[in-house]
C-alpha positions in Angstrom: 132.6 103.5 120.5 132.6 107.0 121.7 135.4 108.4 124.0 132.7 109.2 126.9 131.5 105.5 126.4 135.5 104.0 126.5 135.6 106.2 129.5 132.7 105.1 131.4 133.8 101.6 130.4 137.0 102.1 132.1 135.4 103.5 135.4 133.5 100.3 135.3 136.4 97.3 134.8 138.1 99.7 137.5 135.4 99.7 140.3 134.8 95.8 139.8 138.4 95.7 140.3 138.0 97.6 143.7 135.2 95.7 144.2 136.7 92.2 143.9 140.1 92.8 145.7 138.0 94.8 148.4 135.6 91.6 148.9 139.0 89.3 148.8 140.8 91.7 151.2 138.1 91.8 154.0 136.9 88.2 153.8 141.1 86.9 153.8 141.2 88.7 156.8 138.9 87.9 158.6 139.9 84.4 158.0 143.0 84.8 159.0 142.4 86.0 162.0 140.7 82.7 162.8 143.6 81.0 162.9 143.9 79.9 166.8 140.5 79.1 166.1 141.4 76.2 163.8 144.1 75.4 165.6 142.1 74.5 168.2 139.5 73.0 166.4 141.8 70.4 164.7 143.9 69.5 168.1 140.7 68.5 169.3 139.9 66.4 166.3 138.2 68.4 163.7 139.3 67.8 159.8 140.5 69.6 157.4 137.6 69.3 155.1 135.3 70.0 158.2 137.6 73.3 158.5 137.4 74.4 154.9 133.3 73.3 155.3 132.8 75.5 157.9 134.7 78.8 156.4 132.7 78.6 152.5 129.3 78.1 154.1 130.2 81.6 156.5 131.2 83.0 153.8 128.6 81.9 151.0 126.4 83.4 154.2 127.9 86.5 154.3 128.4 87.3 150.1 124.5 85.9 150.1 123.4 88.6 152.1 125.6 91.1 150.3 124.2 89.9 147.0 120.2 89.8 148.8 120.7 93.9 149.9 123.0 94.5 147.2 120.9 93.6 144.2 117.5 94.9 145.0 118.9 98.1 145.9 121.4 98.0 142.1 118.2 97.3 140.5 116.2 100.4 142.3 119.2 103.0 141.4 119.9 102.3 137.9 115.7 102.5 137.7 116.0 105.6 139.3 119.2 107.0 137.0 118.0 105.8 133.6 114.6 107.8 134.4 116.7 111.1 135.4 119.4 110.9 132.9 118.6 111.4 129.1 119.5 108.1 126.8 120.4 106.3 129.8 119.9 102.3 129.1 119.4 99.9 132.0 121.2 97.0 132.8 120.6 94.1 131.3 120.2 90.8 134.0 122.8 89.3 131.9 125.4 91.9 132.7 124.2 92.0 136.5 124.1 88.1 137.1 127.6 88.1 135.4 129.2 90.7 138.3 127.3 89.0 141.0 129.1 85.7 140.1 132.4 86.9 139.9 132.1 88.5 142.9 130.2 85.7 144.6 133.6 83.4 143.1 135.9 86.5 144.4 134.3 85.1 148.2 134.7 82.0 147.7 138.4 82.7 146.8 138.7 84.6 149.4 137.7 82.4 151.7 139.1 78.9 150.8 142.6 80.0 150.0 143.5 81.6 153.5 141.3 78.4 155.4 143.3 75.5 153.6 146.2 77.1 155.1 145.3 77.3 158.1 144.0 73.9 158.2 146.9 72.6 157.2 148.9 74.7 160.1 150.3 72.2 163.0 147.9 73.0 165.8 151.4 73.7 167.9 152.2 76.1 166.1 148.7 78.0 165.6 148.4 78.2 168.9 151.7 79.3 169.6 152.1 83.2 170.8 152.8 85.4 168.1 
């Protein structure tokens, strides 16, 4: 393997790192914030599994239509680059399925491990002033 290709190689793992603990960071957060929100929601009977329910399919909404602008918009540039750029190969749909995934699994992460905390917070206390 050439030293430009190791290079680019490393610029890749590196901005799917970003990527991933970017996509975690936001959707955590925003989660987290919710957190009166389930408190309410279970003091006036909801489940835990209804919680947790509820915070996936948002965010298997939101990472959808991420993936829906997202990939069209992938497929255009590197169509684009390879065209511009000499010995330039495009990405194979392997390659590109396989990052969607494991940043479709990064939301889900994201999203179930900050919920199931909160749903299992004591309503008192979620609703208690910070």
């Amino acid at each position: 393997m050439q030293t430009s290709a190791r290079i680019m190689a490393g610029n890749g793992v590196i901005a799917l790192f970003l990527a991933v603990s970017g996509i975690y960071g936001v959707i955590s957060y925003f989660v987290t914030q919710r957190t009166k929100e389930f408190g309410v929601r279970i003091a006036l009977g909801a489940a835990s599994a209804d919680i947790l329910k509820m915070t996936l399919g948002q965010a298997c909404r939101v990472a959808g239509i991420g993936f829906m602008i997202g990939a069209p918009i992938t497929y255009a540039f590197t169509r684009v680059l390879s065209s511009m750029l000499y010995n330039v190969i495009i990405v194979k749909w392997t390659t590109l399925s396989g990052v969607s995934l494991l940043l479709a699994a990064a939301a889900l992460m994201a999203a179930y491990l900050p919920a199931r905390r909160a749903a299992a917070v004591d309503p008192v206390i979620a609703l208690r002033d910070e």
